[in-house]
C-alpha positions in Angstrom: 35.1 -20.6 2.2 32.9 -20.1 -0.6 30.0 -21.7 0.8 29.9 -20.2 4.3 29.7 -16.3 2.3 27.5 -17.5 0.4 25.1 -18.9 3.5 25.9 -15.3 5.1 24.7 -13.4 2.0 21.6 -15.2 1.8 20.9 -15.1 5.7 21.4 -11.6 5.4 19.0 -11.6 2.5 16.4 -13.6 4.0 16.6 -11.1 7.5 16.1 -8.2 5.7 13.4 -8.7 3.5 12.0 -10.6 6.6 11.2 -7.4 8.6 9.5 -4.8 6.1 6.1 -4.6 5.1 4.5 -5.9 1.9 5.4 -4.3 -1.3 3.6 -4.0 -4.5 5.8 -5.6 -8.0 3.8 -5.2 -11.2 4.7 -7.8 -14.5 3.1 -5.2 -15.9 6.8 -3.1 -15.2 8.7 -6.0 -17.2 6.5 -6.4 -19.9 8.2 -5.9 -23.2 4.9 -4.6 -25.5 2.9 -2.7 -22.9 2.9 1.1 -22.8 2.5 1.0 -19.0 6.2 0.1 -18.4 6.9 3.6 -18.5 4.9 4.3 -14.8 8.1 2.5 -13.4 10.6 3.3 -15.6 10.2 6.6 -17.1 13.1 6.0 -19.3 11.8 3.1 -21.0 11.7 4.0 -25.1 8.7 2.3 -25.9 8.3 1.0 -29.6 5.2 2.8 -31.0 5.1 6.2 -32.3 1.7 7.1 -30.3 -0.4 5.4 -27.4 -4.2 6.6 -26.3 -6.1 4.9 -24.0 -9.3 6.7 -22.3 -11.3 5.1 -19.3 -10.2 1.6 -19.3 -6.5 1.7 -20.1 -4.8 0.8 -16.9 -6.9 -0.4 -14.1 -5.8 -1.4 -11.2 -6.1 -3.5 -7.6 -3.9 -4.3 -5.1 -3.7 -5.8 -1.2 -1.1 -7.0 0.5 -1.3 -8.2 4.3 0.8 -10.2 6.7 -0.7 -12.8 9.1 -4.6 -12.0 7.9 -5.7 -15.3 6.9 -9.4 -16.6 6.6 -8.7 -20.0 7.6 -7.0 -18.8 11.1 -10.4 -16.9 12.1 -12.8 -19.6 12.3 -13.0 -23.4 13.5 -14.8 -25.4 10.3 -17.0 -27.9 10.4 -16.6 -31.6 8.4 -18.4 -29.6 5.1 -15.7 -26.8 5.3 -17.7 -24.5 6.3 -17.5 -21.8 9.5 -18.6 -23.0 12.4 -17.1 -21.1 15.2 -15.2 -18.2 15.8 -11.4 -18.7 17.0 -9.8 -16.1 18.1 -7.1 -17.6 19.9 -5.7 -19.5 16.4 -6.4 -15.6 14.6 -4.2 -14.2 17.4 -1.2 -17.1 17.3 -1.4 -16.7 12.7 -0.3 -13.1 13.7 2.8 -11.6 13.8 4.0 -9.1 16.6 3.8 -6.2 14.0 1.7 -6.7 10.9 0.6 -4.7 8.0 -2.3 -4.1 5.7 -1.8 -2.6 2.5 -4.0 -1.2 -0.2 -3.9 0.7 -3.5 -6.4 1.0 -6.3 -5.7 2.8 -9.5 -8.1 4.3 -12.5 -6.1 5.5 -15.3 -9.3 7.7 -17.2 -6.9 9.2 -20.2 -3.5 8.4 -21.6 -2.1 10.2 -24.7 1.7 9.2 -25.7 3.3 11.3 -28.7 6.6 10.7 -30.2 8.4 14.1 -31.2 10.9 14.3 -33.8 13.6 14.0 -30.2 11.9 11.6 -27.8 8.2 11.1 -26.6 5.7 13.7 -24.4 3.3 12.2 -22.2 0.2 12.8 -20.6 -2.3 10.9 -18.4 -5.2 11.5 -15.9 -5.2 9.0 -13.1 -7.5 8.7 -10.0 -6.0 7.0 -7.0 -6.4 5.5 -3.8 -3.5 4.1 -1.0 -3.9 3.0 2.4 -0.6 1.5 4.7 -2.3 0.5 8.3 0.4 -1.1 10.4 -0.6 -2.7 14.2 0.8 -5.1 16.3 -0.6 -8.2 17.5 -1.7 -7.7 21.6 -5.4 -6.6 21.0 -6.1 -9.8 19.6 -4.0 -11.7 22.0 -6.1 -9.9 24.6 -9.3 -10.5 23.1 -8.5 -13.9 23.2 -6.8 -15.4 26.4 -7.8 -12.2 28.5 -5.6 -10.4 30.4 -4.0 -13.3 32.4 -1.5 -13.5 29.6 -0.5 -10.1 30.4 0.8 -9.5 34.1 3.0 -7.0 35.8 4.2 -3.7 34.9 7.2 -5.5 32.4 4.5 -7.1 30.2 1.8 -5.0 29.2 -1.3 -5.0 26.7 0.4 -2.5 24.4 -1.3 -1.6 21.3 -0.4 0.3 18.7 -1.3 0.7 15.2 -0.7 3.5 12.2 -2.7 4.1 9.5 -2.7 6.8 6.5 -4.8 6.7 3.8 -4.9 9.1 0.9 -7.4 9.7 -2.2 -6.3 11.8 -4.6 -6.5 12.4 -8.8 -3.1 13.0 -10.4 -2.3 15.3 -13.9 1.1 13.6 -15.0 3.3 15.0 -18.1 6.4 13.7 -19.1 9.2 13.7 -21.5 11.7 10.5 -22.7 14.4 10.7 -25.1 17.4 9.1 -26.2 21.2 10.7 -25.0 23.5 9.3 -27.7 23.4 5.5 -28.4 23.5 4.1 -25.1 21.6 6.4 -22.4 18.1 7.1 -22.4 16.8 9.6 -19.4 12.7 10.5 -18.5 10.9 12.4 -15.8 7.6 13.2 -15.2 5.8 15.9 -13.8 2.9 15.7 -11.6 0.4 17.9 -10.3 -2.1 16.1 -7.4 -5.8 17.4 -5.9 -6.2 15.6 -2.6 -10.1 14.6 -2.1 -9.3 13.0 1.8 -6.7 11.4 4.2 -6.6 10.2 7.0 -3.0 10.0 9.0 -2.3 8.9 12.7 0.4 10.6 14.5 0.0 8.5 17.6 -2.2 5.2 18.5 -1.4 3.9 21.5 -3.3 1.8 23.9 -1.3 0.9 27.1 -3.2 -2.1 30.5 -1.1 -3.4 32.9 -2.2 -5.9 35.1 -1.1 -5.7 39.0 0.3 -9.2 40.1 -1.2 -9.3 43.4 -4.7 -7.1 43.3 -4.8 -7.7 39.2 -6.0 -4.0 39.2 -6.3 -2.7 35.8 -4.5 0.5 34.8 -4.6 1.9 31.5 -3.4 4.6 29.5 -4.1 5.9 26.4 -2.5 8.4 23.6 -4.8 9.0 20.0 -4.2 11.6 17.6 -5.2 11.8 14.2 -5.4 14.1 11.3 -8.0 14.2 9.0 -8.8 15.7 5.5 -12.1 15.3 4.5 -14.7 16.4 2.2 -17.0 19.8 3.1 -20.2 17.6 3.6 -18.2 16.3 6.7 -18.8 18.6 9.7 -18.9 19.0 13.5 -22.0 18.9 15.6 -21.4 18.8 19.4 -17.6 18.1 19.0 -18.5 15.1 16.9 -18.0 14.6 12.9 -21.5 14.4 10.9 -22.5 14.2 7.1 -24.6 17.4 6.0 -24.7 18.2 2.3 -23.3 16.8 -0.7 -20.0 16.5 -2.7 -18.8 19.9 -3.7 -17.2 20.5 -7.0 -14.0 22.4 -5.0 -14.0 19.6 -3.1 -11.8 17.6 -6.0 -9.4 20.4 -6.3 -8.8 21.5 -2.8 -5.5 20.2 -1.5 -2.7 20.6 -3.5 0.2 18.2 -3.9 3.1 17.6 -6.9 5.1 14.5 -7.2 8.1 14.1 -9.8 9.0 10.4 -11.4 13.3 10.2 -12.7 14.5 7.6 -14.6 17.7 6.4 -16.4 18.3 3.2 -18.5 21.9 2.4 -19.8 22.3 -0.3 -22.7 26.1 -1.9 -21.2 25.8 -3.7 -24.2 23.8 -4.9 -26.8 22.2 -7.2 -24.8 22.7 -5.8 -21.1 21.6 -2.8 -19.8 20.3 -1.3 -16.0 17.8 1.2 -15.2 17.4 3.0 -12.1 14.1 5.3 -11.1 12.4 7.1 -8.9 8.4 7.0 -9.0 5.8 9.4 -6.9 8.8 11.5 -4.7 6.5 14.4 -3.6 3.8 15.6 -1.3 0.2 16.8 -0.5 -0.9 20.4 1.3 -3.8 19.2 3.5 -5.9 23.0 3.7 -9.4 22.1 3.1 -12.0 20.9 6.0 -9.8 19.9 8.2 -10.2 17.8 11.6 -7.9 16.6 14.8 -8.8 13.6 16.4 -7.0 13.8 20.2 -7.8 11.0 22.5 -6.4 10.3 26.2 -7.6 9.4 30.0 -10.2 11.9 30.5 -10.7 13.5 34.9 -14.6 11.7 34.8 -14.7 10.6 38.5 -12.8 8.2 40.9 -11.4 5.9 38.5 -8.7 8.8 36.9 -5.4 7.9 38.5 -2.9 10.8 37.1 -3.4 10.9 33.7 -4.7 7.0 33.6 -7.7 4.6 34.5 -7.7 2.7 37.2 -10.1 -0.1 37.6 -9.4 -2.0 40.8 -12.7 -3.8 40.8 -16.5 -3.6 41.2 -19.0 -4.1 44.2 -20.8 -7.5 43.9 -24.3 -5.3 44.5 -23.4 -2.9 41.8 -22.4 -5.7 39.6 -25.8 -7.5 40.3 -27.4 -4.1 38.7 -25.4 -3.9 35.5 -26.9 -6.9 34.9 -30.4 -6.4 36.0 -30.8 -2.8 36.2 -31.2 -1.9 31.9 -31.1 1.7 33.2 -28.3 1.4 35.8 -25.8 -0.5 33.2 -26.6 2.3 30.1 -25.9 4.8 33.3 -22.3 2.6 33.8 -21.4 3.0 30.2 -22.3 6.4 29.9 -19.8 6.8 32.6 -17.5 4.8 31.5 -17.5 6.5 28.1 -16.7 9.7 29.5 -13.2 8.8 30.6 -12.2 7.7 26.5 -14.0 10.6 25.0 -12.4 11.1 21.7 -12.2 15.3 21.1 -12.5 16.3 17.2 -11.7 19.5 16.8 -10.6 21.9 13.6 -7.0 21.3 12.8 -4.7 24.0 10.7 -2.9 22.8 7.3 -0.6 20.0 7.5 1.4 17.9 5.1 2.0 14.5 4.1 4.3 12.6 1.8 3.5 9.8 -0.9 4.9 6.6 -0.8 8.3 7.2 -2.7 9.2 3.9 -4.6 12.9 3.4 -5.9 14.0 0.6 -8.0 17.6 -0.6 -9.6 17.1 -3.3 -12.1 19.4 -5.1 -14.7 18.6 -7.6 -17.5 20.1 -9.3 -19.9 18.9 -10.0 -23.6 18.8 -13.6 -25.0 17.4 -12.5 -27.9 15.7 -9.2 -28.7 12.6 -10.9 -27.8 13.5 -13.0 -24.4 14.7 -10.8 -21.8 15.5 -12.1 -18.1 15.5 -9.0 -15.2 16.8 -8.7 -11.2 15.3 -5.9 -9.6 15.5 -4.7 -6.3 12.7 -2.4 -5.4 11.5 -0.3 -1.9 9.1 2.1 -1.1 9.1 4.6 1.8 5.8 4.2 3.8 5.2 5.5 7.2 8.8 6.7 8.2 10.1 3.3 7.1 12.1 1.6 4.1 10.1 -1.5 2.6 12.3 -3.6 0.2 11.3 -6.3 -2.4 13.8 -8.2 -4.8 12.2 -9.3 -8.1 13.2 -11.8 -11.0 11.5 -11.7 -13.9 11.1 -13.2 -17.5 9.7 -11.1 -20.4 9.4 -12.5 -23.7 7.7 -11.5 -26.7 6.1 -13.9 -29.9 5.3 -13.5 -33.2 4.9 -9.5 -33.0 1.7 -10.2 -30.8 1.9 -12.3 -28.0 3.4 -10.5 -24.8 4.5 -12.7 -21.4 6.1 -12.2 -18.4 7.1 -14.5 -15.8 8.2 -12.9 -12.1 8.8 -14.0 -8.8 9.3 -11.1 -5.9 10.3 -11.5 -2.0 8.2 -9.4 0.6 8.4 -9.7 3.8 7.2 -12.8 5.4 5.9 -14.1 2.3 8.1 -16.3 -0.4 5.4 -17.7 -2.7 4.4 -14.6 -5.1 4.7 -15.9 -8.6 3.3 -13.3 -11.1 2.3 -13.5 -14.4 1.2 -10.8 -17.3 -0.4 -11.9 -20.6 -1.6 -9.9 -23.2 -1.8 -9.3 -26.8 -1.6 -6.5 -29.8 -3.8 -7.1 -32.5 -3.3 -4.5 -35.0 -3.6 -1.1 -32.5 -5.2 -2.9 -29.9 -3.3 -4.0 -26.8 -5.1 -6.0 -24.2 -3.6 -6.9 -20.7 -3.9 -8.9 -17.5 -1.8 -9.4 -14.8 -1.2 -10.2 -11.6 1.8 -10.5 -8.9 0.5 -13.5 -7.5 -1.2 -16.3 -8.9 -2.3 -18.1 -5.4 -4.2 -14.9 -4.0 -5.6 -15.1 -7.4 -7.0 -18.5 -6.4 -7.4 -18.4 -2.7 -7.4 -14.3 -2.1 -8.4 -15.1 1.3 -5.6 -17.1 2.2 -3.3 -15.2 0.9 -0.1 -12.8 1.4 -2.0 -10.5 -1.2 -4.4 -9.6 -4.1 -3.1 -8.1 -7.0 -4.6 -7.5 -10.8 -3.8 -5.2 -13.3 -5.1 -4.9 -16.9 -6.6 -2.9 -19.4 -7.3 -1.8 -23.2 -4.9 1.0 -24.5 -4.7 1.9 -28.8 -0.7 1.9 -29.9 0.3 2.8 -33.2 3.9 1.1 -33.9 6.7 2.8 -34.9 7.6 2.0 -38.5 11.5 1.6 -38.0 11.0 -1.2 -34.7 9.2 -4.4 -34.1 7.0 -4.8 -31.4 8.4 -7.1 -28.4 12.2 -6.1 -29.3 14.4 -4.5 -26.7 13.5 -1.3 -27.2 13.3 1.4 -30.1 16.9 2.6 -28.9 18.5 -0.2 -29.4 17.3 -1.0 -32.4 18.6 2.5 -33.7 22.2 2.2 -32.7 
């Protein structure tokens, strides 16, 4: 009996980290020494008494994809190298719906004071994030033509999401300790939006008829846009004129809000549960719609579609010979997938909203093993990861950690973080996973993370121990 719930917890496992989208798990969050910890867990009590960084402190990359591989897209000759484009093996490496995610991160000032209660906070972050989501029948269409898609039950149907913010954050925040056991902290965080880009609709629709293979297709585009004032419209299209305004960084106003809670069980267990970037962005400055469907250009509109049921062999002969006749063609053609850009009124967007429970358990105060389940909120949809890590601490100057997460689709990404204090210098790298590290373009994802930040120690803790609280109690 035993056996047969534990092969239905883990199938259950398995299926539900098998259909979300990539997720981004730092060793930088576990590490015992680094300062940084606090971006996931605002409740962590870190043990210095001050922490400064400025330009180089926290710096970071990271891509996650599913299905994108570099071997897939090419046939190689006997030196390894390209020799053809292959579509075909591109199209079978993909899933039916596949993701591509990015974030970058420049932490430009951190200041970290301990109070006679608790610790204040402040940092200065720019920031970048991009989630595009699409599905897989373009590319099987580009590569075994529409003869793999016949009749009105199986048709080309592409879709694909994108939303892409860049924005600069002003965070403040406050930790402290609630009696021996508790520690609470939250951050507050005031955002300038320099652009997005957000789809509310990208869809593509061909089918094939059966008997005449007729083409019919539909389409349905619309897109918001923030952008910067040098964009602007000429002729109902979007042009560069100008350069970058100084009201351009502080334009479109968001806030966000970070919670966390960490409870020592025990002296050597404890949980933490937070909440990181839970807010929004005001989109008011320079702002565009993109609306695209089946345009009334001639004969080939069929309500509210195109219909192509063939060509002429005479007027396909001039396509081909006739330069004049075929730019004349696709002109034409053109004119039934105009896009219209037009000015769009405010509009709102969310961040990505991460939430993560985690527990661990103490060996030592130096050797700490974690579980932590972890999801973000991205494009209307719940995106867990599940985390075990090991964090360890040596000789008051060496700082490890050890993790392994699940994402979806993807069961190899082994993290590490190194780094070391030497006197009130702490220097960091890390990474979620060590194969992208080595083969990034055959990879689930590329990830690094590292800096330079100052800490001064707090006189009554040693560096690398569980944490100031519990050294207090």
């Amino acid at each position: 009996m035993k056996k047969i719930v534990k092969t239905v917890a883990l199938a259950t496992l398995l299926a539900a980290f098998g259909s979300v989208k990539a997720q981004e798990v730092s060793p930088v969050d576990f590490m015992l020494m680094n300062p940084y910890q606090m971006k996931a867990n605002p409740a962590a009590d870190l043990p210095y008494n001050s922490v400064m960084s400025l330009i180089v402190g926290n710096v970071g990359l990271n891509i996650q994809g599913t299905g994108v591989r570099y071997d897939n897209l090419f046939d190689f000759d006997a030196q390894g190298r390209p020799a053809a484009l292959n579509l075909g093996k591109f199209a079978d490496g993909l899933r039916v719906d596949n993701s591509l995610c990015f974030s970058a991160n420049e932490n430009l000032f951190t200041l970290y004071r301990r109070l006679p209660v608790g610790m204040l906070t402040f940092g200065y972050d720019v920031r970048f994030q991009g989630d595009m989501s699409f599905n897989d029948d373009l590319f099987v269409l580009l590569a075994k033509g529409n003869a793999a898609f016949v009749g009105e039950d199986n048709p080309v149907d592409v879709s694909m999401g994108l939303n892409a913010t860049a924005y600069q954050q002003f965070a403040v925040g406050y930790q402290m300790n609630i009696g021996r056991r508790l520690s609470v902290g939250a951050r507050a965080k005031l955002l300038f939006g320099f652009a997005n880009v957000n789809t509310e609709a990208f869809e593509v629709k061909m089918v094939t008829d059966p008997a005449s293979y007729a083409l019919r297709l539909y389409e349905n585009i619309a897109m918001r846009a923030s952008l910067p004032s040098f964009f602007t419209l000429s002729d109902g299209k979007l042009v560069t004129a100008g350069n970058l305004a100084v009201s351009d960084l502080f334009s479109n106003p968001g806030f966000a809000v970070d919670l966390g809670a960490e409870f020592h069980v025990t002296n050597q267990i404890g949980v933490v549960a937070a909440v990181q970037d839970l807010g929004f962005f005001s989109w008011k400055s320079n702002n565009f719609q993109l609306v695209g469907n089946v345009n009334d250009a001639g004969s080939m509109y069929d309500d509210g579609s195109f219909l192509f049921e063939g060509i002429e062999i005479n007027r396909l002969q001039r396509i081909v010979s006739d330069e004049y006749y075929r730019e004349l063609f696709l002109d034409t053609l053109q004119r039934y997938f105009q896009l219209e850009v037009t000015p769009a009124e405010r509009y709102s967007t969310m961040l990505n909203t991460n939430v993560l429970l985690r527990g661990y358990y103490d060996f030592t105060p130096e050797n700490r093993v974690s579980v932590q389940a972890h999801g973000s909120f991205r494009n209307g949809g719940f995106s867990p990861a599940f985390t075990l890590a090991y964090s360890g601490s040596f000789f008051e100057m060496l700082d490890v950690c050890a993790t392994y997460t699940l994402m979806k689709g993807s069961y190899t990404n082994f993290g590490l973080g190194l780094a070391g204090n030497f006197g009130t210098f702490h220097v960091y790298l890390a990474t979620n996973n060590l194969i992208g590290a080595f083969a990034p373009f055959n990879s689930d994802g590329i990830n690094v993370q590292g800096g330079i930040v100052f800490n001064m120690r707090a006189p009554d803790n040693r560096v690398g121990s569980h944490s100031p609280g519990y050294l207090r109690y």
